[in-house]
C-alpha positions as a Markdown table, in Angstrom:
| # | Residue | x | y | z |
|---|---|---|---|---|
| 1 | Unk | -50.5 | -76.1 | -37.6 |
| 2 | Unk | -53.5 | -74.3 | -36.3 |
| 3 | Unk | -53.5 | -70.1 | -36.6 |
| 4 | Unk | -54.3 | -68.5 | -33.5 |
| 5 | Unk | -55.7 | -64.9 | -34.3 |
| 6 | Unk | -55.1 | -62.7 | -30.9 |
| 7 | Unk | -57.4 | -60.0 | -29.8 |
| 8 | Unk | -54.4 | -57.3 | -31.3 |
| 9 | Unk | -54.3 | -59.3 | -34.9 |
| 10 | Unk | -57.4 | -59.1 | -35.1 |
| 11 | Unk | -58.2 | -55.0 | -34.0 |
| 12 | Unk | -55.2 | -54.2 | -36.2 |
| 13 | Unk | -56.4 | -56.4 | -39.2 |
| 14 | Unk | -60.1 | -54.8 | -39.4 |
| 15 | Unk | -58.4 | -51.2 | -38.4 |
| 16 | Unk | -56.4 | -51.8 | -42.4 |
| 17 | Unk | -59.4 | -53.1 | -43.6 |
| 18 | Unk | -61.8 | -50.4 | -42.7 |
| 19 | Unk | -59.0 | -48.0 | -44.1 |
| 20 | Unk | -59.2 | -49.5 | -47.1 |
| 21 | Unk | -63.0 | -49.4 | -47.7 |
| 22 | Unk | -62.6 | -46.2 | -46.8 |
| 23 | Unk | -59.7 | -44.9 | -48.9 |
| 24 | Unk | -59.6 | -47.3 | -51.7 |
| 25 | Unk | -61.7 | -49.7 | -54.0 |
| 26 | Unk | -63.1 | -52.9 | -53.2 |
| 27 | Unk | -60.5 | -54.2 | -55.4 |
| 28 | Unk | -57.8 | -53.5 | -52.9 |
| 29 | Unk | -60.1 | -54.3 | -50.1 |
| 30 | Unk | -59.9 | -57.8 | -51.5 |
| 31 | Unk | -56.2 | -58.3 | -52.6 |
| 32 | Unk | -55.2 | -57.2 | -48.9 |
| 33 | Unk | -57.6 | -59.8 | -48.0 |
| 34 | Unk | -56.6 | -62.5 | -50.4 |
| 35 | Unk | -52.9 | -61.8 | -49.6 |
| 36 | Unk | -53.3 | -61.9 | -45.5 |
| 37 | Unk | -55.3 | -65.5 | -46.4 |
| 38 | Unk | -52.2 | -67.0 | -48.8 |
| 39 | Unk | -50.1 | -65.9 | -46.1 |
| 40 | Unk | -51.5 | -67.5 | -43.6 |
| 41 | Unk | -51.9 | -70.7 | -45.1 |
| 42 | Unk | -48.3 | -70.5 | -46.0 |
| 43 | Unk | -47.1 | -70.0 | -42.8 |
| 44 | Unk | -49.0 | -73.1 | -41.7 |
| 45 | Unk | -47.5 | -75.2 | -44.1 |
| 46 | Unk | -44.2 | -73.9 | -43.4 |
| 47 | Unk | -43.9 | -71.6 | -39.9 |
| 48 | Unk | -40.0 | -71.0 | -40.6 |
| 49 | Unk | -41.0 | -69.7 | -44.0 |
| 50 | Unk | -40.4 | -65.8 | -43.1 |
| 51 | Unk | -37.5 | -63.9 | -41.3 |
| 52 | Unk | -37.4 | -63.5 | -38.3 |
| 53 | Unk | -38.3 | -59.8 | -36.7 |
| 54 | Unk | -34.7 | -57.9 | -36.0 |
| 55 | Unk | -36.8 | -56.2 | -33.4 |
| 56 | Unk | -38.3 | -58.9 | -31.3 |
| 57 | Unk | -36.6 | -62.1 | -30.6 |
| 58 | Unk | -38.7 | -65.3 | -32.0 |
| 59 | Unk | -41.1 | -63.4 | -33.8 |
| 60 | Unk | -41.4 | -63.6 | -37.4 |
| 61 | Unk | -42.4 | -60.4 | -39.9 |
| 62 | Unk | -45.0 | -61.9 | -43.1 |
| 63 | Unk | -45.3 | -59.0 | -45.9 |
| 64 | Unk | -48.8 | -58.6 | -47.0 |
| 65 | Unk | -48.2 | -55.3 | -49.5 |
| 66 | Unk | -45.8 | -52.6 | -49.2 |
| 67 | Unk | -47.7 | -50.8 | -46.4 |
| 68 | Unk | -48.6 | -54.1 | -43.9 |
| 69 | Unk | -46.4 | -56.4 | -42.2 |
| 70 | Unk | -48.0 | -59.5 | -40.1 |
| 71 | Unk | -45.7 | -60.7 | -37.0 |
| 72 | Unk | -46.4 | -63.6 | -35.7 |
| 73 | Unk | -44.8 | -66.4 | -33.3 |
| 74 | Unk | -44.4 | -69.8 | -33.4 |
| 75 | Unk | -45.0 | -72.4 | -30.5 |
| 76 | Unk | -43.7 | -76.4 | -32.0 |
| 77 | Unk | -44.5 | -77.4 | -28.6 |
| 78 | Unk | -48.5 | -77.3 | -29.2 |
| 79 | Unk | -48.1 | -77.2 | -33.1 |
| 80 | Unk | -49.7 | -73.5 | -33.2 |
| 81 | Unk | -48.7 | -70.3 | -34.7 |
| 82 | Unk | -50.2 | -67.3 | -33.2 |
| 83 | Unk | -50.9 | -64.1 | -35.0 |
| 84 | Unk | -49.7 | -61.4 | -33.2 |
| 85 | Unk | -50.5 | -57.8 | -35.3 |
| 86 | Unk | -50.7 | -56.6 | -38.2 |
| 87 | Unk | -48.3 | -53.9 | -38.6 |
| 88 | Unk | -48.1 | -50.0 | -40.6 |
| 89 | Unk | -44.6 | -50.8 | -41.9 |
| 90 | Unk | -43.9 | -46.7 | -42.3 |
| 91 | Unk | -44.9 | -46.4 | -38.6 |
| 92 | Unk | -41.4 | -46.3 | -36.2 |
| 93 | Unk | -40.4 | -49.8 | -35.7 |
| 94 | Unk | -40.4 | -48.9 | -32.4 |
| 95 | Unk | -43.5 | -49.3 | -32.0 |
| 96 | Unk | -43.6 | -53.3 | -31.9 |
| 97 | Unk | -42.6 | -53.4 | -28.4 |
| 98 | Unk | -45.8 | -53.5 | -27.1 |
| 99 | Unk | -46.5 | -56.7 | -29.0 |
């Protein structure tokens, strides 16, 4: 299946990542980066492979680390998965529902 990045996925994903450079070590910088790849590629192998969001109806929540969450959604009809945000997961849940 082919990963659709949206313009949200990919502000959120540089917003952690420029965090990171700026907070952390490059070491971190690339394990988030590593992980968000692995997941990815797992989820194209296997779309169904993570829960689904108790939030938001057909949305699906990928752990990166203990801090990020990916959503993303599924379409089987044109064999794409599109990545929706990455997500703070001590922010309110609430939050998500401007997905």
């Amino acid at each position: 299946m082919e990963a659709i990045w949206t313009a949200k996925a990919r502000i959120t994903y540089f917003q952690v990542m420029d965090y990171l450079e700026k907070n952390w070590t490059k070491k971190e910088v690339l394990q988030f980066y590593n992980r968000v790849e692995i997941i990815i590629r797992t989820i194209q192998k296997n779309p169904g492979i993570y829960p689904e969001s108790q939030y938001i109806k057909d949305i699906r929540k990928a752990f990166v680390d203990k801090n990020n969450s990916l959503f993303y959604m599924v379409d089987h009809s044109n064999n794409r998965i599109f990545l929706l945000t990455f997500f703070d997961n001590r922010q309110n849940p609430k939050k998500l529902a401007d997905i």
